[in-house]
C-alpha positions as CSV (number, residue, x, y, z in Angstrom):
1,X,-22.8,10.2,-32.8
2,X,-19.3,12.0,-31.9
3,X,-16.7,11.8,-34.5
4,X,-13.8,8.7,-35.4
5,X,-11.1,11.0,-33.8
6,X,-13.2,12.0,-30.9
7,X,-14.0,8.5,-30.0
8,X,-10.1,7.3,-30.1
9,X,-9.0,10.1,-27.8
10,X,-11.5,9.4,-25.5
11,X,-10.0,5.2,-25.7
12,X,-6.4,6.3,-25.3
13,X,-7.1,8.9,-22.5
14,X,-9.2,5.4,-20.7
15,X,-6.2,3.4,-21.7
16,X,-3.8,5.1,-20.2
17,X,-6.2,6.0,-17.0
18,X,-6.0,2.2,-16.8
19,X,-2.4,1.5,-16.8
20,X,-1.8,4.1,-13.9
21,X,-4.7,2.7,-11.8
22,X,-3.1,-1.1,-12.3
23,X,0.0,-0.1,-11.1
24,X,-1.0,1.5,-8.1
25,X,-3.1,-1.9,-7.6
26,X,0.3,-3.8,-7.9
27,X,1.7,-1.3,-5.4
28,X,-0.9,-1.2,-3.0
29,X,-0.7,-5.0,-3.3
30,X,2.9,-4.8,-2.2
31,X,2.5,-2.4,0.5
32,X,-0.5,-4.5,1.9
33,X,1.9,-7.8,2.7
34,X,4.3,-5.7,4.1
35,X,1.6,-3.8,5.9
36,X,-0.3,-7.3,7.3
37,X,3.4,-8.3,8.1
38,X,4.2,-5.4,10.4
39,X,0.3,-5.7,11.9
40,X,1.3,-9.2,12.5
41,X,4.3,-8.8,14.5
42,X,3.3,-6.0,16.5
43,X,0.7,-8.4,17.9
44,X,2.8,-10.3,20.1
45,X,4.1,-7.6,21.8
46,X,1.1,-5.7,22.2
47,X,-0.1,-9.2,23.5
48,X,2.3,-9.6,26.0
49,X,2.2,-5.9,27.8
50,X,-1.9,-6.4,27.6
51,X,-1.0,-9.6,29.9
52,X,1.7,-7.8,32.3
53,X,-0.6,-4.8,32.9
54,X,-3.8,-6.9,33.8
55,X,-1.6,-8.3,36.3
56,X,-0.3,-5.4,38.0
57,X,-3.5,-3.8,37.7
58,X,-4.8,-6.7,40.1
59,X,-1.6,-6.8,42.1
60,X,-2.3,-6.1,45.9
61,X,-0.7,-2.5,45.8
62,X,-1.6,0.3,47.7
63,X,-1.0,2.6,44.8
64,X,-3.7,2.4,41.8
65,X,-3.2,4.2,38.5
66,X,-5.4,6.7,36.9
67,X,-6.3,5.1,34.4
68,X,-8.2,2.1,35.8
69,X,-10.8,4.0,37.6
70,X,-13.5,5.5,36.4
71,X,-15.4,8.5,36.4
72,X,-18.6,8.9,37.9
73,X,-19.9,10.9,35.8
74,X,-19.5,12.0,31.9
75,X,-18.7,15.6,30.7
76,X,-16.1,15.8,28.6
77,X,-14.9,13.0,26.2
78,X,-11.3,13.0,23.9
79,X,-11.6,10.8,21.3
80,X,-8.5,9.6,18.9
81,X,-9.5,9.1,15.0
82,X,-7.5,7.1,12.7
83,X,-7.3,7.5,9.2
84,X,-5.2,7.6,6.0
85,X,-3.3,10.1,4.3
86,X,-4.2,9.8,1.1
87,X,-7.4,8.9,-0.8
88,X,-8.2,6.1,-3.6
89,X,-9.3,3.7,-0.8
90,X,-12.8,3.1,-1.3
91,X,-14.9,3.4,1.6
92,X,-12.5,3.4,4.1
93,X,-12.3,6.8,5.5
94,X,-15.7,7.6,4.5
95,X,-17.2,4.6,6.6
96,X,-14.8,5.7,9.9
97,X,-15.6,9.2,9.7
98,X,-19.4,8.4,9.0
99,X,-19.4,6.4,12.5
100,X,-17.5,9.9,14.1
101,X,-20.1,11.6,13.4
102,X,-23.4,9.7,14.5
103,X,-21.3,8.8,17.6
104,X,-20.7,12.4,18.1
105,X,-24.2,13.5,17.5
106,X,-25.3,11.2,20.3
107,X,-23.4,12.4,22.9
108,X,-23.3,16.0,22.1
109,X,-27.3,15.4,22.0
110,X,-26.3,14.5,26.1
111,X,-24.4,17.4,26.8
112,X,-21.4,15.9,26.5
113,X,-18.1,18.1,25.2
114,X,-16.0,16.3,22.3
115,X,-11.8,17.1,22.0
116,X,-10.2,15.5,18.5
117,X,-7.1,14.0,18.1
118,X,-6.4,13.3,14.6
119,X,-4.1,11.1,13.3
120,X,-4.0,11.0,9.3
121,X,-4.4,13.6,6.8
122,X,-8.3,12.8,5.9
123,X,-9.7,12.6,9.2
124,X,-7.9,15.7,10.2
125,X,-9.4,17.7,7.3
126,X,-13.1,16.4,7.5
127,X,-13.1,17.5,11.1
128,X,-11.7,20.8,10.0
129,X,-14.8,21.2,7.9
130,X,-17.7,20.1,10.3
131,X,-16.0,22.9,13.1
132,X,-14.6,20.0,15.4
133,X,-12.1,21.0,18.8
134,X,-9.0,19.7,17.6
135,X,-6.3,19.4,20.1
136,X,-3.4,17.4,18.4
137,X,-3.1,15.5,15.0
138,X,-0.5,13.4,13.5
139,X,-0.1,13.7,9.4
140,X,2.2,12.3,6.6
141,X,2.8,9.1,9.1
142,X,3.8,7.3,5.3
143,X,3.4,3.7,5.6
144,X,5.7,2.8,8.4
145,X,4.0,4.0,11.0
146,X,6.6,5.4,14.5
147,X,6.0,5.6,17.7
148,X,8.0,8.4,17.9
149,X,5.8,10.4,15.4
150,X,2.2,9.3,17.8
151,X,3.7,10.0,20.7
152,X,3.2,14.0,21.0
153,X,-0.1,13.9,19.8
154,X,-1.1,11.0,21.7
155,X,0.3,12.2,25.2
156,X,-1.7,15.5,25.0
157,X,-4.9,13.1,25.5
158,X,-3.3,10.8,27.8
159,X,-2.4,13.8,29.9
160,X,-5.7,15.2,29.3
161,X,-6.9,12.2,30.7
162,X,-4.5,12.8,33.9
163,X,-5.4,16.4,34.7
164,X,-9.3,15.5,34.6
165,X,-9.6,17.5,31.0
166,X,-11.4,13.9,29.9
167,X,-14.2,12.1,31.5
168,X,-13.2,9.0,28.6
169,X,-10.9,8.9,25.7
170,X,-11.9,6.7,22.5
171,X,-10.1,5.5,19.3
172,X,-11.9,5.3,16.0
173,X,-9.6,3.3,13.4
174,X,-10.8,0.3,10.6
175,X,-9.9,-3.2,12.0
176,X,-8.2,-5.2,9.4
177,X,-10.2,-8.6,9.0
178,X,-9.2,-9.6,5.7
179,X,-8.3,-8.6,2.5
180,X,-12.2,-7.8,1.2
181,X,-13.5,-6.5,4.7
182,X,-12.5,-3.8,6.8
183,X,-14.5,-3.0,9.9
184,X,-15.0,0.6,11.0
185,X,-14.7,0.0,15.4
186,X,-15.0,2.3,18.0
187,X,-13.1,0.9,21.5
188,X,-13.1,2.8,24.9
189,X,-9.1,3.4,25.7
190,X,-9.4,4.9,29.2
191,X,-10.7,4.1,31.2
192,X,-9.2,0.6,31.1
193,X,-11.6,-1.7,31.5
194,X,-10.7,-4.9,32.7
195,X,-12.8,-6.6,30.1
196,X,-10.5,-5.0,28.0
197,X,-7.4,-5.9,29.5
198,X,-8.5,-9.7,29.7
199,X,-9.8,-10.9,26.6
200,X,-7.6,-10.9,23.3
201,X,-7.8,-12.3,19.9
202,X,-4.9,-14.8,20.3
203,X,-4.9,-15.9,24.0
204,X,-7.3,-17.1,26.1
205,X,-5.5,-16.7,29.5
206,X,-6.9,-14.7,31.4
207,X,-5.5,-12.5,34.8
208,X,-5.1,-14.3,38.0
209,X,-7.2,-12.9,41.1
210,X,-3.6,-12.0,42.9
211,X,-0.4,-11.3,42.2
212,X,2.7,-10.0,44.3
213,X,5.4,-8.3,43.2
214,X,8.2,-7.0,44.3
215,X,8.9,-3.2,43.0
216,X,12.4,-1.6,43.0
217,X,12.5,1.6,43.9
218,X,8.8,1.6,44.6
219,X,5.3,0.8,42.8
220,X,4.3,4.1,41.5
221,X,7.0,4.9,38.7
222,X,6.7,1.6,37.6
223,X,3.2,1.0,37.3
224,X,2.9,4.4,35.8
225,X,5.2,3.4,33.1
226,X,3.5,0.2,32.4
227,X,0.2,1.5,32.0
228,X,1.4,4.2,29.8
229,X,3.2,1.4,27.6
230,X,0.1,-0.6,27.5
231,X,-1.7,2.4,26.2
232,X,0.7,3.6,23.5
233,X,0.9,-0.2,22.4
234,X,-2.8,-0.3,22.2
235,X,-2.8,3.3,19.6
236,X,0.2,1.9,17.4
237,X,-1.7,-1.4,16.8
238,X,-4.9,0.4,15.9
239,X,-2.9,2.6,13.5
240,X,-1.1,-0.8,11.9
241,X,-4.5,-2.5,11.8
242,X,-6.0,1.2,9.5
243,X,-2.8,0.9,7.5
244,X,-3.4,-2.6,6.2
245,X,-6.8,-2.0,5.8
246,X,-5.8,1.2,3.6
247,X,-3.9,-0.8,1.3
248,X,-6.3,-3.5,1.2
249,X,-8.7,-1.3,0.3
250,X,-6.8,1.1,-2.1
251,X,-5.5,-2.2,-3.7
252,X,-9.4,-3.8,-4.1
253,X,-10.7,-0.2,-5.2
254,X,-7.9,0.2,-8.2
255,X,-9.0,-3.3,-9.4
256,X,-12.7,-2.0,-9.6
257,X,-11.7,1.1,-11.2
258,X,-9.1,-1.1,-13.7
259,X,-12.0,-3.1,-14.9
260,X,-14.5,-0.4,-14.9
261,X,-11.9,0.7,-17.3
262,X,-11.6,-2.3,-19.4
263,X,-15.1,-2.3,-19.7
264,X,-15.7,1.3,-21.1
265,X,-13.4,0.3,-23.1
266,X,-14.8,-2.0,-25.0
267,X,-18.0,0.0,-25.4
268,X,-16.4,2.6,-27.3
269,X,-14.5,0.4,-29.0
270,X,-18.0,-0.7,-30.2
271,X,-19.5,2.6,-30.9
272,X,-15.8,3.4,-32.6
273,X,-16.3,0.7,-35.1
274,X,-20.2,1.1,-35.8
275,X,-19.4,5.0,-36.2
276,X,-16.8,3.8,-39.0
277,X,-19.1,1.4,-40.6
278,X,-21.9,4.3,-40.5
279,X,-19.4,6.2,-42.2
280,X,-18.2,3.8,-44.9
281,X,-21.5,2.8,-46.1
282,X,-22.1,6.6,-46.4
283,X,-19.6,7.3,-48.6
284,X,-20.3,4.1,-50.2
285,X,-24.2,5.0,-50.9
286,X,-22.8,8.2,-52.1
287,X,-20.3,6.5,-55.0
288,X,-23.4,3.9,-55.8
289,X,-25.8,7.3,-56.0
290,X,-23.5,9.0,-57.8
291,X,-23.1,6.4,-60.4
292,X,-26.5,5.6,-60.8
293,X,-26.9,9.9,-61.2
294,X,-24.7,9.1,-64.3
């Protein structure tokens, strides 16, 4: 059995493990609200453009964008990966990354070529290691994430997209459904499917079958900024859905690991106190043999 002292190092060093991991619970606690909050709000906007670009995509124009047609065929794929910065989350990047790859295996199993954009530190160093093509990436994002800070990495695949680099781009990012669950999702970004562009979480209205506007100077310019809107709105909602699921999960995991810690505690507090009792009625069997030696 390891010695008094030993055992009540090892209880302070859990001890003060545990007061660090329950403040970064009460942090990541914080930074979830404010996290859900700014998911929240980015909703209605996103909401909105989604509903202005299904129109105009059905609009009786003569000019079409890019990015509602499809290819006929599949060669080349970019795919956009979402994940955190930093680690103590659980699952979370683990689960996304584990659906990367099996997705990956399936359509490099078809021939199909694969370009990586990364956006967060984690995803962009696993896909280091396994060899991936990465074209962009996006890291230290912090937790307010910027448009301004996507953009770049994001228009490389968009353009991509464009110049008939990719066949189909896809996103990869955790969907925040509540504070216990996050969902690892895979959603096709272009081409946009109208599916895609009609349904939605918070409105039921859907598209109607014609629409007329009236474009000043002309069609092209706008519609090509509207799509291009729709799509960037799309990315910075996927990244503010992953960034409340990373504090949702980096708060639930620091619980776990608090009372994990609470509990080894009081094991060696146990084995602490029978290693002193062992030791009293040593020396106490000792004094009694002693005297009886006498």
């Amino acid at each position: 059995m390891a010695g008094s002292r030993e055992i009540r190092n090892k209880i302070k060093s859990v001890k003060n493990t545990q007061k660090i991991t329950r403040a970064m619970e009460m942090v990541a606690a914080s930074k979830m609200r404010k996290a859900q909050d700014r998911m929240k709000k980015a909703r209605p906007y996103g909401e909105k453009i989604r509903n202005v670009a299904a129109h105009m995509s059905r609009a009786n124009t003569e000019y079409r964008h890019p990015f509602l047609i499809g290819r006929d065929t599949v060669k080349r794929i970019g795919i956009i990966i979402v994940t955190s910065d930093k680690g103590l989350c659980g699952g979370l990047n683990t689960n996304i990354l584990r659906k990367v790859v099996s997705q990956i295996k399936i359509w490099q199993a078809e021939g199909e070529q694969i370009e990586v954009c990364c956006v967060g530190n984690k995803g962009f160093g696993f896909m280091n290691r396994v060899g991936a093509n990465i074209v962009s990436q996006v890291l230290g994002l912090g937790d307010t994430p910027e448009m301004t800070r996507l953009i770049g990495a994001v228009k490389i695949v968009l353009d991509g997209y464009m110049q008939d680099r990719f066949d189909r781009v896809y996103i990869f990012y955790n969907r925040f459904i509540n504070t216990m669950k996050q969902e690892p999702v895979m959603e096709q970004l272009l081409p946009l499917s109208d599916e895609r562009m009609q349904n939605s979480e918070q409105s039921n209205e859907k598209p109607r079958l014609a629409w007329d506007y009236i474009y000043e100077p002309e069609a092209k310019p706008v519609i090509d900024d509207i799509m291009v809107r729709y799509v960037e709105a799309l990315i910075y909602q996927a990244v503010a859905e992953n960034m409340a699921s990373e504090q949702s999960a980096r708060m639930v995991a620091m619980k776990a690991a608090s009372d994990n810690a609470g509990n080894v505690i009081d094991e060696l507090t146990l084995i602490y106190n029978k290693s002193r009792q062992a030791a009293i009625t040593k020396e106490l069997s000792e004094i009694v043999g002693g005297a009886a030696a006498v």
